[in-house]
C-alpha positions, 0 to 999 in steps of 0.5 A, spaced: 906 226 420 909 226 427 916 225 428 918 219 431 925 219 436 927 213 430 925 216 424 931 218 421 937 217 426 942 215 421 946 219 416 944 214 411 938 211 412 938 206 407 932 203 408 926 197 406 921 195 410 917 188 410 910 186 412 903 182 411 897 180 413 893 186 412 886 186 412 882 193 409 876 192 413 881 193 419 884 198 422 891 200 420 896 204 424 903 201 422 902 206 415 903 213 418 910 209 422 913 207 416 912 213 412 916 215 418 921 211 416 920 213 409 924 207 406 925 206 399 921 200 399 915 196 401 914 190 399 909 184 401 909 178 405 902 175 403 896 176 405 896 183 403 888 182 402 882 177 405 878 175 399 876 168 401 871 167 406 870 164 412 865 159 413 867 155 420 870 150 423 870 142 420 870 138 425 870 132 421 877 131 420 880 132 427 884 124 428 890 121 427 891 120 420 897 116 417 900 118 411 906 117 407 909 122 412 908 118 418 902 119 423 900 126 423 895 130 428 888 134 425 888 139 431 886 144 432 879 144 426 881 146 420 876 152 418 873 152 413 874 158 408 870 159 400 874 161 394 875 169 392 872 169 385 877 174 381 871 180 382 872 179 390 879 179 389 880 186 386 874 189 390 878 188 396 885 190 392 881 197 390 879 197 398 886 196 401 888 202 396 883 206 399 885 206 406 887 213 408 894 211 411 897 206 405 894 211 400 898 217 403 904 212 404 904 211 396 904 218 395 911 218 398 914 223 402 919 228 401 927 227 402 933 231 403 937 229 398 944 230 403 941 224 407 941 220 402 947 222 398 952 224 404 953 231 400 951 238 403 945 240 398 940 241 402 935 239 396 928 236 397 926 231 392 919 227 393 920 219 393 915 214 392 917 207 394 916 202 390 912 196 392 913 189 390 912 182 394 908 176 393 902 173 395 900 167 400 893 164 401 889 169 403 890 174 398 891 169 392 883 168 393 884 160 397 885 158 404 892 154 404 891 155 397 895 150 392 895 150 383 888 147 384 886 154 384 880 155 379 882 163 378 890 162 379 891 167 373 885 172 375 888 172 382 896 173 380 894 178 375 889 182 381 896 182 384 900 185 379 895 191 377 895 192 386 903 192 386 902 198 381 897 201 384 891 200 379 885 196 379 881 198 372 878 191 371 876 194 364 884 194 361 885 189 357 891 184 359 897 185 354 903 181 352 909 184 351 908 183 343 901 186 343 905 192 347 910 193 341 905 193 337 900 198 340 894 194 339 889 200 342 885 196 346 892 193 350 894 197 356 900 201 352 895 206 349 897 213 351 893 214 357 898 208 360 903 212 357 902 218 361 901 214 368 906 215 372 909 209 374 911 209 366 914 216 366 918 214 372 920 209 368 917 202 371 912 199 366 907 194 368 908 192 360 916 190 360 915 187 367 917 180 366 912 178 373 907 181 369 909 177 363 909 171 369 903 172 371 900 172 363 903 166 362 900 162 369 906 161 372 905 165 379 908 171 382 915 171 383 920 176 380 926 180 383 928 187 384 935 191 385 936 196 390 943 201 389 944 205 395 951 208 391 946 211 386 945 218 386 937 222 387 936 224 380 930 229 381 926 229 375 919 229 372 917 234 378 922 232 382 919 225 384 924 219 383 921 212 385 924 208 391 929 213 393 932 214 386 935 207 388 931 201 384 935 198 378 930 197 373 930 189 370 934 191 364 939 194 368 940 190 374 939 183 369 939 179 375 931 176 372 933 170 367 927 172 363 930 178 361 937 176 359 933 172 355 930 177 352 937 181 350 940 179 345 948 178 345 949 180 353 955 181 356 954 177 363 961 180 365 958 187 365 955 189 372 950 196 372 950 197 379 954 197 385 956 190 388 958 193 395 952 197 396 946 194 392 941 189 395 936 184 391 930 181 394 928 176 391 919 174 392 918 167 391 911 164 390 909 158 394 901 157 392 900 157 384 905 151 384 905 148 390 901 141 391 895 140 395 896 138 402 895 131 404 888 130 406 887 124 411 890 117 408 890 121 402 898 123 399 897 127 393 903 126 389 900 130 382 905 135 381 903 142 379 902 144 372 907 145 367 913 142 372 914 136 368 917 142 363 924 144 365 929 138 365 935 141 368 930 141 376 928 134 379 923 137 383 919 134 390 913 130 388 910 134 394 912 142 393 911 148 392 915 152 387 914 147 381 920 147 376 919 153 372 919 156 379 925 152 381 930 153 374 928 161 375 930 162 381 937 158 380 939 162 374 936 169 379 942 167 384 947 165 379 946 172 376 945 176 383 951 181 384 948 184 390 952 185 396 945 182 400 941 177 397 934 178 401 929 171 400 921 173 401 916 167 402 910 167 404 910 162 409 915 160 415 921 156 412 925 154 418 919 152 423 917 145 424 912 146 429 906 142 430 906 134 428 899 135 424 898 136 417 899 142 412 892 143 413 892 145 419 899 149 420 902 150 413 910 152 413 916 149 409 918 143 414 910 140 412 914 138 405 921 137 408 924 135 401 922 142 398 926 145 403 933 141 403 932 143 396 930 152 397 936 151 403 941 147 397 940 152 392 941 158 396 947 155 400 950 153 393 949 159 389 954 162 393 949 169 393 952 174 399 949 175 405 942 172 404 937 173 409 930 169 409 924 174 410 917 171 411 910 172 414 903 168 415 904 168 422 900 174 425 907 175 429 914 176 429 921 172 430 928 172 429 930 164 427 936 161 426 939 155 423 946 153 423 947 148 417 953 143 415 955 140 409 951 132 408 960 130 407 962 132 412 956 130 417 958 124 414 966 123 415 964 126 422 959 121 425 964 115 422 971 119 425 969 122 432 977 125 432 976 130 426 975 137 427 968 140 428 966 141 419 965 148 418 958 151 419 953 157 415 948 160 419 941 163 416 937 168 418 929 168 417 925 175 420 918 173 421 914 179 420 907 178 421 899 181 423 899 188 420 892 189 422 892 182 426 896 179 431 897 173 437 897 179 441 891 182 439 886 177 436 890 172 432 882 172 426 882 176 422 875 176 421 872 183 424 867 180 429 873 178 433 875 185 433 869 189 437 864 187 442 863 183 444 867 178 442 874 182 443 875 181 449 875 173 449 879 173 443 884 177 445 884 173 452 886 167 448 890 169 442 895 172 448 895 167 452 895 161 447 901 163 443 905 166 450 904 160 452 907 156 446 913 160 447 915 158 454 913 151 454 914 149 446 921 146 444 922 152 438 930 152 438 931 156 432 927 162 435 933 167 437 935 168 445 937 175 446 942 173 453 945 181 455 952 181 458 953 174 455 953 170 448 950 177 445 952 175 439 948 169 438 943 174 436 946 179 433 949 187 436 943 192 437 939 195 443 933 189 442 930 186 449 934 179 453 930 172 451 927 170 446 925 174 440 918 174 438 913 179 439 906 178 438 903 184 437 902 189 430 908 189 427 913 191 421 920 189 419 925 195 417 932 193 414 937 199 415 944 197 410 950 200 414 955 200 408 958 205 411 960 200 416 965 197 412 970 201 414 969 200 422 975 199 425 972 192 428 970 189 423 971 189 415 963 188 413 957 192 413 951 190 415 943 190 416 940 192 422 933 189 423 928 192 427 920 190 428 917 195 430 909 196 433 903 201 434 907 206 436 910 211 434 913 214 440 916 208 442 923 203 441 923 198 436 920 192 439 925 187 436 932 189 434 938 186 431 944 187 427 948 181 422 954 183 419 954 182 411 960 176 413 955 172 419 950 172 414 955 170 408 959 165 412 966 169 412 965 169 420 961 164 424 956 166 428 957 164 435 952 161 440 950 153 436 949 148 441 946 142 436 951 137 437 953 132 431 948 126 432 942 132 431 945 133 424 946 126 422 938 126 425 935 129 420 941 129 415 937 126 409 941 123 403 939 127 398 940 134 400 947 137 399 947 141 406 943 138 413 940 144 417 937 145 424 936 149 430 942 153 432 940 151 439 940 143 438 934 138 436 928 138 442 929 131 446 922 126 444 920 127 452 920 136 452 916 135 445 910 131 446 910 134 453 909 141 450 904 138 446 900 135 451 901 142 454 898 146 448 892 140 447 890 141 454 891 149 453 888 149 447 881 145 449 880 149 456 881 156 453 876 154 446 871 151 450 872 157 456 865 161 454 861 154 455 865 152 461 863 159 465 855 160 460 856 152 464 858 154 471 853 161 472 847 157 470 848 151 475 850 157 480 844 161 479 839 155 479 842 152 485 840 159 487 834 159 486 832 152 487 835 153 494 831 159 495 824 156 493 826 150 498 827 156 503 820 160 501 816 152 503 
């Protein structure tokens, strides 16, 4: 692979890399890149795969509609999508697998064990990245797919034999008893005992998502990454994720792994708490509620969340309990100096004021995110970072949050002081294969001729438009020479962060930078980078470990008070907004006007200009016969 001018320019290049939405039948550039990076993991955001197909467009169901939620808008047309069946799922697992750039990136890649250790042995030892990750809709088998899902077991189970890169369908499905007990015809026979991932000690078997996902729960889970930890080359000199991934039994941050040890001492910690890393992948579709359809608000809640009587979870949500109890005990139990959260869909946007059907993102359930920004602000877990993707483009969001108390003695007391704030991060890194900025579908047609052309017009144009006119204030502005820190040090680009073309996240962990002199923190610089190898990263921006846990404020909020109290509901123990303050009622419904009228001119552009060159040339014609007379 060619050597990039950004591929291992730090002495200790402690490296994970993020992305999603990815189709096989596509083209996929980004591989060759990231191996570049050679980071010790990869892990998923969703849409790994595109097993649903589409079907068109549902005109029908464009209006306003009133729910329980307030008046909502169906508009765009929702599409129209046919649920995967468990065959087609791991058909395209298998052809995702078979991709030349991503099966090269799962045989690793060799690494100078004095890059990694900071020593002068010059020994080479080959690392292969572990993946991990969750799904969202496409590859979960249905699009804005919810727990109604007739082939959710199937599709989580697909999932997990895709994490370890195995796809037999004829292996049969085995709990950990049935393990144990060396049933023949389970998948801890001696040939799974020879594989690899077992003799690099991670086995699908003893992997309490794989148990999860038998159990009809989702794919949710956790994994631990201790970049103190020294390569230990063994079996042929192949180590797994760098030599820095914690097996579960170690990390014992997974709840249902310390419920499997017997008389744990929780006061014992088996890794580093100042160079360690936990990444945290949450399921928002095998629990989550169907989106209202109409005058329709389901309210059912998921299957088997009425279980846990510890969580009171939403009527309308997307974790379920056993999700919710899980992820609560993971955060108590995380010790890591930074705690990365990854979800399939955007948590700080609220876009559009149409239905979930349309744009899905947390805010369309507004009860489940007060309580995902609760539990992670209480939990007192360091340096959490929210990582999502479904967008097919990537942005760099901020929200500064408050306390509800002192929301409240503040709007009664204007003379107190300003309540201190916590800021949260999210990175958005979509379009692997697809983008805004290259053709927002992933259908293929709208990649070649002679579709492309139209597609790629509209996609850019649309969403480049978005950008400029809509109120986002949670995306980021980058303003050099002033207020730099409002975004974060790094040699990213002015103005708002966002970048519409293929992408891909990499976070670089400068625990070295503890001992700076300018600050008593490490931190994470986070790049986005695109096609090319050759060129800077596209996004770029660097948090100290203290601005993400809250130690040291982030500057650069503009949201006044009344903003908070606002959007303050009473429920929620933390109210959170857009750094830069919520949008006036005028700049938001005039940007959406903007985006109606954009959006119906660049839709029906072919039939506008088909219209216009029919009328031209028969005017033509018409004029020249009347001549000829």
């Amino acid at each position: 692979l060619p050597r990039s001018p950004y591929s291992q320019t730090m002495p200790q290049p402690y490296r994970l890399a993020f992305g999603s939405c990815s189709h096989p039948a596509l083209p996929q550039p980004l591989w060759p890149i990231i191996s570049s990076r050679k980071p010790s993991a990869f892990i998923w955001g969703g849409d790994a795969i595109y097993a649903d197909r589409y079907a068109g467009l549902n005109w029908t169901d464009v209006g306003l509609h009133h729910t329980e939620g307030g008046w909502m808008i169906t508009f765009p047309p929702p599409s129209v999508h046919l649920d995967a069946t468990p065959d087609v799922i791991r058909g395209w697992y298998e052809r995702q697998l078979e991709v030349e750039g991503y099966r090269q990136f799962l045989e690793g890649f060799d690494v100078n064990m004095s890059d990694i250790d900071g020593g002068g042995v010059t020994e080479m030892v080959h690392s292969k990245p572990l993946i991990f990750g969750t799904i969202d809709d496409h590859d979960y088998g249905q699009n804005n797919g919810d727990f109604t899902y007739q082939f959710k077991k199937e599709s989580n189970l697909a999932f997990i034999d895709f994490m370890y890169g195995e796809m037999a369908q004829d292996r049969k499905e085995c709990s950990l008893q049935e393990a144990d007990e060396r049933d023949s015809s389970c998948g801890s026979n001696e040939e799974y005992e020879d594989s690899s991932h077992h003799k690099r000690g991670r086995s699908k078997l003893s992997d309490p998502m794989y148990q999860r996902s038998l159990e009809g729960k989702g794919v949710y889970g956790v994994q631990l990454f201790d970049f103190s930890r020294k390569i230990n080359a063994d079996d042929g000199n192949n180590v797994l994720g760098g030599g820095h991934w914690v097996p579960e039994t170690e990390a014992m941050i997974d709840p249902d792994v310390i419920d499997k040890v017997p008389s744990t001492n929780d006061a014992i910690v088996n890794y580093s708490t100042t160079h360690s890393v936990a990444v945290f992948a949450l399921d928002v579709r095998s629990n989550k509620n169907p989106w209202p359809k109409g005058k329709q608000h389901l309210n059912n809640a998921a299957p088997g969340s009425s279980n846990s009587e510890s969580i009171q979870v939403p009527a309308l949500d997307f974790l379920g309990a056993d999700q919710w109890t899980w992820f609560q005990s993971a955060l108590a139990n995380s010790h890591a100096r930074v705690n990365i959260i990854v979800s399939g869909l955007q948590v700080h946007t609220d876009r559009f004021p149409n239905d979930g059907n349309v744009v899905e993102e947390w805010s369309k359930f507004p009860e489940s995110r007060d309580m995902l920004y609760d539990m992670i602000l209480n939990s007192g877990v360091r340096s959490p970072l929210l990582i999502s993707g479904d967008v097919h483009m990537s942005q760099f969001l901020r929200k500064d949050c408050i306390k509800s108390i002192d929301v409240q003695e503040l709007n009664h007391d204007k003379t107190k002081p300003h309540p201190p704030k916590r800021s949260l991060i999210e990175v958005t890194t979509s379009g692997m294969t697809h983008s805004w900025g290259t053709s927002f579908s992933s259908q293929p047609k709208h990649h070649t001729w002679p579709l492309w052309p139209y597609s790629y017009l509209v996609s850019r144009t649309f969403m480049t438009m978005c950008h400029f006119v809509c109120p986002w204030n949670e995306i980021i502005i980058r303003r050099l020479g002033q207020g730099e820190a409002m975004v974060g040090r790094g040699n990213g680009l002015a103005g708002k962060q966002y970048y519409l073309g293929l992408n891909f996240a990499d976070l670089e962990f400068d625990f070295a930078h503890e001992q700076d002199s300018t600050s008593d923190s490490g931190a994470v610089t986070v790049r986005i980078f695109g096609k090319k190898e050759d060129e800077p990263p596209k996004l770029e921006a660097r948090w100290t470990f203290d601005e993400l846990s809250g130690a040291t404020s982030l500057p650069g909020m503009a949201a006044k008070v009344q903003d908070f109290v606002s959007v303050g509901r009473g429920a929620s123990d933390w109210i959170c907004v857009p750094y830069r303050g919520l949008p006036s009622n005028l700049h938001y419904y005039t940007a959406i006007a903007v985006q109606f009228v954009v959006f119906c001119s660049l839709f029906f552009l072919p039939y506008i200009v088909a219209t216009a060159t029919y009328v031209v040339i028969r005017r033509q014609w018409w004029s020249k016969r009347i001549t000829r007379r």
